[in-house]
C-alpha positions as CSV (number, residue, x, y, z in Angstrom):
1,X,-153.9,-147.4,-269.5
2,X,-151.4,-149.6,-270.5
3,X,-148.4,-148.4,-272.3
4,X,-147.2,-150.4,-275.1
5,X,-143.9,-150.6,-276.1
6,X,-143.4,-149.3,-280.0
7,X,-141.6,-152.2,-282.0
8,X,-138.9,-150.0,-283.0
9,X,-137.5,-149.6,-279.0
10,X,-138.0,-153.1,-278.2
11,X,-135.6,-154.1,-280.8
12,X,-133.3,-151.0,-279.9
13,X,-133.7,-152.4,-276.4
14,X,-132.9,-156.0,-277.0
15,X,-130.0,-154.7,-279.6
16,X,-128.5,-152.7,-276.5
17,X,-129.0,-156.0,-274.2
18,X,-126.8,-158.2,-277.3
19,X,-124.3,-155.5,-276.9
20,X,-123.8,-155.4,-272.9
21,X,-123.9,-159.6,-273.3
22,X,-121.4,-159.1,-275.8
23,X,-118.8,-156.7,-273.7
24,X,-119.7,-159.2,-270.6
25,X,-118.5,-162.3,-272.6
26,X,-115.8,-160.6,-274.3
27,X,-114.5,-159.0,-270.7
28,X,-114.4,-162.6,-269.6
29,X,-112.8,-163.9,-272.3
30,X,-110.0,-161.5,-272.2
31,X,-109.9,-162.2,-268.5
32,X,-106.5,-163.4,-268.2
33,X,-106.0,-167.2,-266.2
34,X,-105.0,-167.4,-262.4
35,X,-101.4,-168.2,-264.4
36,X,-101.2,-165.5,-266.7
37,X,-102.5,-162.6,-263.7
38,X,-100.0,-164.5,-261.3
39,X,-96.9,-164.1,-263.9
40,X,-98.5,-160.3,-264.9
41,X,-98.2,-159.5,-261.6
42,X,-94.9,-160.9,-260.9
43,X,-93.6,-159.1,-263.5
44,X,-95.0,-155.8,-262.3
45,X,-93.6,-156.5,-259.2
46,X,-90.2,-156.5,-260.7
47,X,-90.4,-154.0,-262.3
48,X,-91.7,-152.1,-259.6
49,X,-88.5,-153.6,-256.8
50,X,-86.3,-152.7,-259.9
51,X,-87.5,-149.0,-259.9
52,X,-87.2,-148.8,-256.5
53,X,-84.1,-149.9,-255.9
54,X,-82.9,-148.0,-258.8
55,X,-84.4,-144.8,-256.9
56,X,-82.7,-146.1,-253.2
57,X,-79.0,-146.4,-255.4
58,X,-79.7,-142.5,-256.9
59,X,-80.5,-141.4,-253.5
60,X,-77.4,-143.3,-251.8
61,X,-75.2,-141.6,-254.6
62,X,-77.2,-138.4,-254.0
63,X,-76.4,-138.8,-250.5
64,X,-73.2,-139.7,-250.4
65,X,-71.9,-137.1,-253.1
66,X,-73.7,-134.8,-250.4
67,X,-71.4,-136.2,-247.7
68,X,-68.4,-135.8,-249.2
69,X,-69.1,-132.3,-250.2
70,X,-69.8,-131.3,-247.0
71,X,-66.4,-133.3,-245.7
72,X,-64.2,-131.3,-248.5
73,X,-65.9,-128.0,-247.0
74,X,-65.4,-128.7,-243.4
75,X,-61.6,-129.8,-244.5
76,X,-61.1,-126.3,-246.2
77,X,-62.7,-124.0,-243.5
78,X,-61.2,-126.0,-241.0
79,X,-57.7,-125.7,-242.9
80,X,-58.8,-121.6,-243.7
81,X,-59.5,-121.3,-239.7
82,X,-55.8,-122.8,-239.1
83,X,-54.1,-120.7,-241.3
84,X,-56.2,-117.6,-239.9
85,X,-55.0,-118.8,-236.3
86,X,-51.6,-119.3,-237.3
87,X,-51.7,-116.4,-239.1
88,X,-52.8,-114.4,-235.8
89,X,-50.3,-116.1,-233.7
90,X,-47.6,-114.8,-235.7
91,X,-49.0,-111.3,-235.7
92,X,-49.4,-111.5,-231.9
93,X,-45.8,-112.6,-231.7
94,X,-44.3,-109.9,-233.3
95,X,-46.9,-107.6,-231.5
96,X,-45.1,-108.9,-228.2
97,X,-41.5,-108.9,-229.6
98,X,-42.1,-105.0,-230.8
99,X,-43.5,-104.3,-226.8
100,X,-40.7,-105.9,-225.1
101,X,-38.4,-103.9,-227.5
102,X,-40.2,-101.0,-227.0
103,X,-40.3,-101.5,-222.9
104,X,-36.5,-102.5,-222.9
105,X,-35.9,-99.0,-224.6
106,X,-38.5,-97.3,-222.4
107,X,-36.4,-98.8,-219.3
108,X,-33.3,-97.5,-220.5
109,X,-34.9,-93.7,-221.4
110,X,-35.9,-93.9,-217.7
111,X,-32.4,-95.1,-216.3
112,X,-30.4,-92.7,-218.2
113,X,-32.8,-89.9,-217.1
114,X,-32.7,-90.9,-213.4
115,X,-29.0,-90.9,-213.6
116,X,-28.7,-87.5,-215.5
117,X,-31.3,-86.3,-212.3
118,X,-29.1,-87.8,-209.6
119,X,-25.9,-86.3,-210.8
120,X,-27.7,-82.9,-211.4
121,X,-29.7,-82.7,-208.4
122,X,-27.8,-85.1,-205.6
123,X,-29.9,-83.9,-202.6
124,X,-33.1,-83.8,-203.6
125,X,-32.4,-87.4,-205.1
126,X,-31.2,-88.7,-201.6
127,X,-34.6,-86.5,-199.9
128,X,-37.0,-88.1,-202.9
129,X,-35.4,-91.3,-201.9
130,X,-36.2,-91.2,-197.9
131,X,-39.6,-90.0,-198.5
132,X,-40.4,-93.2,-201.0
133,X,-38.7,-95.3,-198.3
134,X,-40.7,-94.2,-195.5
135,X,-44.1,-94.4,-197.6
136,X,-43.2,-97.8,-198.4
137,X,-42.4,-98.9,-194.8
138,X,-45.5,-97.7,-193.7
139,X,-47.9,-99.1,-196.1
140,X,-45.8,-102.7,-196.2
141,X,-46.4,-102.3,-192.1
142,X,-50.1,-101.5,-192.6
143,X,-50.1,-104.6,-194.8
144,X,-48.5,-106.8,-192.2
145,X,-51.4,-106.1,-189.1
């Protein structure tokens, strides 16, 4: 059995080939010439290089804001560190000054009470005396071998 088309699909058929002949010679006429795609594309090229370069400068300023933020930052903890170091010198100064002072007055506590022992107890002192003397003899001797 032979199927036979019904007139009313092969016109709907031919009516749908009109219309894809139709797109095809309407796609090729708005097909742009080798000039027109060759200056189309130039200018998309442009403006492509243009927003890249545009996007390089932002991320140079980006960058470079970003450098000198981190150079003002180093600059003030560096200058912070400084002071704190300058700060702690100072205090260690006047640490030392107060422990000289203190050891000056410590030397002259143990001076006046040698002396006050010495005139009080003049024997002993002169027996204290040769005992130190003789301990230190032997142990610079010991030292010497």
């Amino acid at each position: 059995m032979a199927t036979e088309k019904s007139p009313s699909r092969s016109k709907s058929a031919a009516a749908e080939a009109v219309i894809v002949v139709d797109d095809v010679i309407s796609d090729e006429q708005s097909q742009p010439s080798p000039a027109e795609a060759i200056h189309e594309l130039g200018g998309t090229l442009g403006r492509a290089w243009s927003e890249a370069r545009d996007s390089v400068s932002d991320i140079g300023a980006k960058l470079g804001q970003r450098a000198r933020n981190v150079r003002a930052e180093t600059r003030e903890a560096a200058s912070e560190t400084r002071e704190g170091f300058q700060e702690a010198i100072d205090d260690m100064g006047e640490l030392g000054q107060e422990i000289a002072e203190d050891a000056m007055e410590l030397g002259r506590s143990i001076g006046v009470s040698v002396s006050e022992f010495v005139r009080r107890h003049p024997m002993r002192s002169i027996a204290i005396a040769a005992v130190s003397g003789a301990i230190a003899a032997r142990l610079l001797r010991r030292r010497g071998r």
